[in-house]
C-alpha positions as CSV (number, residue, x, y, z in Angstrom):
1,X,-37.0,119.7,333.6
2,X,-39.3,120.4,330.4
3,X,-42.5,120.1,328.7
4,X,-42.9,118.9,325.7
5,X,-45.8,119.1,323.6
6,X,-45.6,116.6,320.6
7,X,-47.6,116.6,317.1
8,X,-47.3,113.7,314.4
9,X,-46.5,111.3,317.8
10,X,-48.0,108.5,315.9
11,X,-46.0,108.8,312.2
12,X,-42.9,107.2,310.9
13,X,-40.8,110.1,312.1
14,X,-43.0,111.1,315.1
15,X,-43.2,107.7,316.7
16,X,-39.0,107.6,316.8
17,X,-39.2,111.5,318.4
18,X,-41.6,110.4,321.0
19,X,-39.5,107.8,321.7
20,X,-36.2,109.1,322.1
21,X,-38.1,112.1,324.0
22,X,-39.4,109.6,326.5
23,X,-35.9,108.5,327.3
24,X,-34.6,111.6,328.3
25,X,-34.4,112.1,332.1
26,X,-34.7,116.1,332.0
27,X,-38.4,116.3,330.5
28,X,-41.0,116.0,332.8
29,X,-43.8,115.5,330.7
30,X,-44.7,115.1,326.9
31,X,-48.4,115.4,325.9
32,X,-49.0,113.9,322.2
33,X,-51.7,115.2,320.2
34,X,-53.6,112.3,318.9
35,X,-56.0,111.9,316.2
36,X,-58.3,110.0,318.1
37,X,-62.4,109.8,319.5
38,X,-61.6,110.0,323.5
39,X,-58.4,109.6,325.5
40,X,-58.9,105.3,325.4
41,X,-58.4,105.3,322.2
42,X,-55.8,107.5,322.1
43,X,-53.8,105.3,324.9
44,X,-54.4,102.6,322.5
45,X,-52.5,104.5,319.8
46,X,-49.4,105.5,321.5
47,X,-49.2,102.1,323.2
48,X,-49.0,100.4,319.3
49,X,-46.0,102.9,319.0
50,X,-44.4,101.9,321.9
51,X,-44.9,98.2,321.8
52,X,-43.6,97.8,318.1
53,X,-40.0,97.9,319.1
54,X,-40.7,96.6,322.7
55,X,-40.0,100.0,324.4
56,X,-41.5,101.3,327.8
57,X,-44.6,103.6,327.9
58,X,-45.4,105.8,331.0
59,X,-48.5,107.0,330.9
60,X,-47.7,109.3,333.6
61,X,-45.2,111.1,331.8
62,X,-46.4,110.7,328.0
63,X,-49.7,112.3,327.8
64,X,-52.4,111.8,324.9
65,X,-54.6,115.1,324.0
66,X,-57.1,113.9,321.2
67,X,-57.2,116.4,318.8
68,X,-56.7,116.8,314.9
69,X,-55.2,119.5,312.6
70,X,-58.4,119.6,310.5
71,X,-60.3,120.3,313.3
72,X,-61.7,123.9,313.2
73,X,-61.7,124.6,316.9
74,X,-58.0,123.3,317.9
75,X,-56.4,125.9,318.8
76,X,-59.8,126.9,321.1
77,X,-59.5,123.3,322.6
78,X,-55.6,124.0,323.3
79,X,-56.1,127.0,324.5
80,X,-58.6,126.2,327.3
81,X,-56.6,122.5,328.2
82,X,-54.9,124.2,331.8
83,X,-52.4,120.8,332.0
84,X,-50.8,122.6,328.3
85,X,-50.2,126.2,330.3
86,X,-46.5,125.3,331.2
87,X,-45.3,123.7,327.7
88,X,-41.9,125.1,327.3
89,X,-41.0,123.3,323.6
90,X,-43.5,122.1,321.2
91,X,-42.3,119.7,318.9
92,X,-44.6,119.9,315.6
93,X,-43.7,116.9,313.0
94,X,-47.3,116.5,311.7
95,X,-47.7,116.6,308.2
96,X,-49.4,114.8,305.2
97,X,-46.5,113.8,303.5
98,X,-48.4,112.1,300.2
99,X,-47.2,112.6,296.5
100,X,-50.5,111.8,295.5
101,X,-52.4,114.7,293.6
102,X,-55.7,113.6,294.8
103,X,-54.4,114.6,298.4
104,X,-53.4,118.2,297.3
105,X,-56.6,119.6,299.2
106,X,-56.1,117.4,302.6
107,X,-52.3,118.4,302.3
108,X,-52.7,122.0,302.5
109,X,-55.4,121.5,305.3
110,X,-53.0,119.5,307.6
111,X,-49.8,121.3,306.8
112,X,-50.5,124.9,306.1
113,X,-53.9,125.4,307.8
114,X,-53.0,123.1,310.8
115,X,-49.6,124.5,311.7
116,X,-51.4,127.7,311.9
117,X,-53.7,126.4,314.9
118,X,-50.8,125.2,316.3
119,X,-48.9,128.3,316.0
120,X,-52.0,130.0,317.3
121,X,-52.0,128.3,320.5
122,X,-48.6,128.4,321.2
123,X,-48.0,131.9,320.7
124,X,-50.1,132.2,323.9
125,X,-47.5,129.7,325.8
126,X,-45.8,132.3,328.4
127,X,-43.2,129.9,329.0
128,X,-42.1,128.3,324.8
129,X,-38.9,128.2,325.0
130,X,-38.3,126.8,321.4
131,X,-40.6,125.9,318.2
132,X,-39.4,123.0,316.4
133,X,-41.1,122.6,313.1
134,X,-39.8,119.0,311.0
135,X,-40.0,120.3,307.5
136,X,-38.1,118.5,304.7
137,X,-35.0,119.6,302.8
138,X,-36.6,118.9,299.5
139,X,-38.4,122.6,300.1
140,X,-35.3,123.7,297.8
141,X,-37.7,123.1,294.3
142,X,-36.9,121.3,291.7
143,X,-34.6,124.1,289.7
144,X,-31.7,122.8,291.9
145,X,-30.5,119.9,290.4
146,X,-26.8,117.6,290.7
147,X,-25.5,119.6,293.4
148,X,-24.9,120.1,296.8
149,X,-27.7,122.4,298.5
150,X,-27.3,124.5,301.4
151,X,-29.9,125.9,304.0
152,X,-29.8,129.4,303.1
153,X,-31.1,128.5,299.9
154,X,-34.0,127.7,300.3
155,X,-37.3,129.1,301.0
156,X,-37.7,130.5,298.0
157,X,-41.3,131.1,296.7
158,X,-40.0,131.5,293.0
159,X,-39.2,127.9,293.1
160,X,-41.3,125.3,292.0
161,X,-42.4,121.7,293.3
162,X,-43.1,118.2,292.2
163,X,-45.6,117.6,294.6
164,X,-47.9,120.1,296.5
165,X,-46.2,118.2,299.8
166,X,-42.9,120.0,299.1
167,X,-44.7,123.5,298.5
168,X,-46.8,123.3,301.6
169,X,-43.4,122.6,303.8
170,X,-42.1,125.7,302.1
171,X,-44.9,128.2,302.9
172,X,-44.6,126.4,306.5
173,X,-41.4,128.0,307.2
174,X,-42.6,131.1,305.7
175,X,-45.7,131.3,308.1
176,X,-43.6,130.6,311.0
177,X,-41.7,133.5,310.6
178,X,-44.4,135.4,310.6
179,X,-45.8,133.8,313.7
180,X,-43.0,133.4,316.4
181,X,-39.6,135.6,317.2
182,X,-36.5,134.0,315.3
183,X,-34.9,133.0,318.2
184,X,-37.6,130.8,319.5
185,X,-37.8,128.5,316.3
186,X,-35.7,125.7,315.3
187,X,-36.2,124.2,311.7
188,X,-34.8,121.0,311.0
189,X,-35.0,119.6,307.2
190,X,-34.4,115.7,307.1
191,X,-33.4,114.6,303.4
192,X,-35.8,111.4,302.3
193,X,-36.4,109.1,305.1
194,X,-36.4,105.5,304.1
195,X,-36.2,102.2,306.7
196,X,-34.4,102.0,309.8
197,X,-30.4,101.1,310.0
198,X,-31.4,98.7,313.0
199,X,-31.7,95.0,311.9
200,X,-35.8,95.1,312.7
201,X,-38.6,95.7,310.9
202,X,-39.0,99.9,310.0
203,X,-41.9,101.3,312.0
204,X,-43.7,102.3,308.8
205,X,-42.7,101.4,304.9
206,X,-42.9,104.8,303.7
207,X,-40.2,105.7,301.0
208,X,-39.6,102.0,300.9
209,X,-42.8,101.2,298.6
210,X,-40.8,103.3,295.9
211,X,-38.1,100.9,296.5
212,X,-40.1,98.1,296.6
213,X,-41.9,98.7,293.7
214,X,-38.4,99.2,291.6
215,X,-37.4,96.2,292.8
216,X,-41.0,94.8,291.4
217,X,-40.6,96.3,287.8
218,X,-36.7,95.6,287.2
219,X,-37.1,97.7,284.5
220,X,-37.1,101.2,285.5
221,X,-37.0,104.4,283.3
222,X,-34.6,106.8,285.8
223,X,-31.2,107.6,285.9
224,X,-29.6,104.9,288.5
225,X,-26.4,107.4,289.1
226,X,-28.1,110.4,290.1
227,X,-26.7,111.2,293.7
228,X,-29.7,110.2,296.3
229,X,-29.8,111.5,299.5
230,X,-31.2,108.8,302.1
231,X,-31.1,108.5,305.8
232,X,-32.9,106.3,308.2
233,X,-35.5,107.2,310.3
234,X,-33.2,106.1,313.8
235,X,-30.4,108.7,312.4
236,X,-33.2,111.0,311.3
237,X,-34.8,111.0,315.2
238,X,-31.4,110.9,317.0
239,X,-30.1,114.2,315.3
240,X,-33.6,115.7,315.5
241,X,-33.3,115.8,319.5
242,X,-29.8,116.1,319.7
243,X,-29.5,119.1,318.3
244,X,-33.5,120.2,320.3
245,X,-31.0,120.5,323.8
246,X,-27.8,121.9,322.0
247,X,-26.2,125.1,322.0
248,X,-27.3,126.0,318.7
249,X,-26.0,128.8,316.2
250,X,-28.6,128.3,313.6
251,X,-31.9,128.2,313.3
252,X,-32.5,125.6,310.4
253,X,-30.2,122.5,309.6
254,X,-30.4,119.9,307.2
255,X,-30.5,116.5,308.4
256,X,-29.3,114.5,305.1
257,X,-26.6,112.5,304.4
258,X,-24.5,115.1,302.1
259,X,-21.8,114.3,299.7
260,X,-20.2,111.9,301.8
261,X,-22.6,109.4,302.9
262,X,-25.5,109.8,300.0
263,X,-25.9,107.3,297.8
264,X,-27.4,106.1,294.2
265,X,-30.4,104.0,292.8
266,X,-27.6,101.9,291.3
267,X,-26.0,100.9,294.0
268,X,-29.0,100.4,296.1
269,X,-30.3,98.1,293.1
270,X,-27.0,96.0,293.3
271,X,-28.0,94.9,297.2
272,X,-31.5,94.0,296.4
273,X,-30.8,92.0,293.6
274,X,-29.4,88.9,294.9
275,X,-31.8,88.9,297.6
276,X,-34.6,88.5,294.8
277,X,-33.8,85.5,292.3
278,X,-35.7,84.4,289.5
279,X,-36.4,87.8,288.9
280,X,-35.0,90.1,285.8
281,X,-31.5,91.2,286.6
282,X,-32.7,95.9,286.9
283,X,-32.5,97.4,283.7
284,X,-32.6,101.0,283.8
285,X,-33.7,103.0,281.0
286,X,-34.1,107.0,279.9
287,X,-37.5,108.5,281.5
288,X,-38.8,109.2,278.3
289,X,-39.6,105.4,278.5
290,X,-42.2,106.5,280.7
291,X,-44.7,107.4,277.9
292,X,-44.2,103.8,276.5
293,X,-44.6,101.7,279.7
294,X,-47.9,104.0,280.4
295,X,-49.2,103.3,277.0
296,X,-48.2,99.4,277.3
297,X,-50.3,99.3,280.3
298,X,-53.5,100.3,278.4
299,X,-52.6,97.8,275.5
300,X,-52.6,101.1,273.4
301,X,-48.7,100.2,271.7
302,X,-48.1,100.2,268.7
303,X,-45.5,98.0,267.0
304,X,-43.0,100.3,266.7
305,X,-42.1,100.5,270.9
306,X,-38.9,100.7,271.8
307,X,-40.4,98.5,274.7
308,X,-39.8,96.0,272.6
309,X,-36.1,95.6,273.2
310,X,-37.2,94.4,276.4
311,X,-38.7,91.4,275.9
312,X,-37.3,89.7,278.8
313,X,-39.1,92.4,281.1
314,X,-42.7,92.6,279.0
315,X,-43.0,88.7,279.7
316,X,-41.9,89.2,282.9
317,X,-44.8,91.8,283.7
318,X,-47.5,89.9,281.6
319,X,-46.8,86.7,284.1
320,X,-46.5,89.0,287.6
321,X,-49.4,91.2,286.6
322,X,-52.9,89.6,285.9
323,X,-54.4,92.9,284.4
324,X,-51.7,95.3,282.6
325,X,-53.3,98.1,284.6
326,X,-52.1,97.1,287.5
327,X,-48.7,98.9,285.6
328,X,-50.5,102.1,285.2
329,X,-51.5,102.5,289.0
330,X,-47.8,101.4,290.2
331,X,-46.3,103.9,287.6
332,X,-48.9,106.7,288.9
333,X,-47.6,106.2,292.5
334,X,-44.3,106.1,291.3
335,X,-43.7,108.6,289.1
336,X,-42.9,111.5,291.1
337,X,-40.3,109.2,293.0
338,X,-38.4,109.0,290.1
339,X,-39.1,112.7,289.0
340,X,-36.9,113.0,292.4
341,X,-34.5,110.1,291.9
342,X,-33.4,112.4,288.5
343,X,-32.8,115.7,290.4
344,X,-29.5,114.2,291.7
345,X,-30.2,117.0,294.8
346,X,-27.7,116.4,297.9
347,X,-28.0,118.4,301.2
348,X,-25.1,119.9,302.9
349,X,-24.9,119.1,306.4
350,X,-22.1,121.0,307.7
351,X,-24.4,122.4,310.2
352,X,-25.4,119.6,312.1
353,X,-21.8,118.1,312.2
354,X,-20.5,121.5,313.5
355,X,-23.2,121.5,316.2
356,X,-24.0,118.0,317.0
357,X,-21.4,115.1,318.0
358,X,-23.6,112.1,316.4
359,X,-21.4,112.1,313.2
360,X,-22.3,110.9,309.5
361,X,-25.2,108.4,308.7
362,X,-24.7,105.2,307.4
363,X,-25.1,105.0,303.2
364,X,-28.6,103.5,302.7
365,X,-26.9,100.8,300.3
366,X,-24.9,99.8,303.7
367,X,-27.6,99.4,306.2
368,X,-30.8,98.7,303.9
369,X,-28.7,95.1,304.1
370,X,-29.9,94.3,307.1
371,X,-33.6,95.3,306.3
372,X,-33.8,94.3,302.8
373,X,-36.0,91.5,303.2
374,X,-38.8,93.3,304.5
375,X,-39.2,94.6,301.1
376,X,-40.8,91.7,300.1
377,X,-43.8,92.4,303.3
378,X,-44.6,95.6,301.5
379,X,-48.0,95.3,299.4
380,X,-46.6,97.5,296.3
381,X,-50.2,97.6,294.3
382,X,-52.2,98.3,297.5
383,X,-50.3,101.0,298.8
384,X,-49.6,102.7,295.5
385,X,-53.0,104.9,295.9
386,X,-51.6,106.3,299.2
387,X,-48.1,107.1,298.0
């Protein structure tokens, strides 16, 4: 029987983790840290995670700590907390995972700054058995492009990012090492996590607001063929803690759905479209289109736009769209979704099938069928500041 000791219990990932943890009859205990005031309305919190796909929650065994990774005296609070003293596998999936630029500050607090309190602390656990730290494969940079990509490629600190989120994931493997013995961490790298294969609705939309909002415009400047890499957040979870209580004989795997169960924009586009009538059938376009549709959205055209081949699609954006800036803010939480869409970057999984029995994920373009309605729940305008 072991402790676990769980960050990020309340995110899209996290919530799955805890849950699948929870089910397991040899742990004994797993104490979540929660953002939260006092321990009330911290029970509140995990009891939302728990109730939103009508699963038992044991207060007696799943344990809030209120705490926060911007906190300046966390790994002091850990530290001194005597019920933490026998944690033997801490399980840290807390991250800011925003593209957004105007997060780039909060980012690095949470994921570089916070996983150093929390590697702090557990460095002083006698009994830590194993570190698990949920980075993200897209760590590899944005050189790497229309290939298969394999663990021991990446980190690589001469590679550049697309978003400060992929950087700070880097430098988190990086400051691990320099933390913990090898043989104690376990790095697992899920590929982009969108929706849930399960016919209910996902436990959060992220990923799925870039999807939404393609399906919005119809007319999308990206390449629709690139090779995507996609798996839902049930696979995602499953893997996760199947491999955390295998015999291992790596320390980092990606959890993707590699060359044989990846899929494409196109063929994603090709589901959603009959779910959506009366709107343009998707058009997709070169990204130097970009410019133009920015431009369009501040009425600053001229007459010479290419944008006007499209009439079909300007009409259709002037009647969706009360103000044509509403454009600009979609296309500013959008962009560096596309800017990923292009990189055409697939993760090799050989790893995790060699070491795990749970087999290949589902295409997305297979099981976001049974979820592709809930696209339409997703407030595409509001939630574009927070992308």
């Amino acid at each position: 029987m072991v402790n676990v000791f769980v960050t990020g219990a309340t995110g899209f990932l996290g919530g799955e983790l805890l849950v699948n943890l929870s089910k397991r009859k040899d742990i004994n205990k797993i104490y979540c840290l929660i953002r939260a005031g006092s321990h009330k309305k911290a029970d509140l919190r995990l009891e939302k995670i728990f109730a939103c796909h009508a699963d038992v929650l044991d207060l007696n065994r799943i344990i809030p700590v209120p705490g926060d990774l911007t906190q300046d005296d966390l790994t002091e609070c850990l530290c001194s907390n005597k019920d933490l003293e026998d944690i033997q596998v801490v399980v840290h999936s807390a991250a800011n995972t925003s593209f957004s630029p105007i997060y780039d500050t909060l980012i690095e607090q949470v994921n570089i700054l916070g996983l150093e309190k929390i590697l702090n602390w557990s460095k002083t656990l006698k009994k830590l058995e194993t570190f698990l730290y949920v980075g993200t494969a897209t760590i590899c940079g944005k050189e790497i492009t229309n290939r298969i990509i394999k663990e021991d490629e990446s980190p690589d600190l001469k590679s550049t990012h697309l978003v400060k989120y992929t950087y700070t994931k880097m430098m988190g493997e990086i400051i691990i090492a320099n933390h913990l013995p090898k043989e104690k961490v376990l790095i697992v790298r899920p590929s982009i996590i969108m929706g849930d294969s399960r016919p209910w609705i996902p436990r959060s939309y992220v990923i799925m607001w870039a999807l939404a909002s393609i399906n919005f415009l119809r007319l999308v400047p990206v390449n629709a063929n690139a090779q995507l890499d996609v798996i839902p957040v049930d696979y995602a979870s499953a893997a996760i803690v199947q491999l955390l209580f295998s015999k291992r004989k790596y320390g980092v795997y990606h959890i993707s759905a590699g060359g044989k169960s990846c899929t494409t924009l196109q063929k994603l586009s090709e589901v959603i479209e009959s779910h959506f009538p009366g709107r343009p059938r998707f058009m997709f376009v070169d990204r130097e289109l970009t410019r133009e549709v920015k431009l369009w959205s501040r009425n600053k055209l001229n007459g010479n736009t290419r944008l006007n081949n499209f009439p079909e699609y300007l009409n259709y954006w002037h009647k969706e769209m009360n103000d044509p800036g509403d454009l600009r803010i979609l296309m500013g939480g959008l962009d560096p979704y596309l800017s990923f869409i292009e990189l055409g970057q697939v993760f090799d999984n050989t790893r995790l099938q060699e070491d795990c029995t749970i087999g290949l994920p589902e295409p997305a373009h297979e099981y976001i069928k049974r979820s592709v309605d809930y696209i339409e729940n997703i407030d595409i305008f509001e939630d574009a500041l927070d992308s």
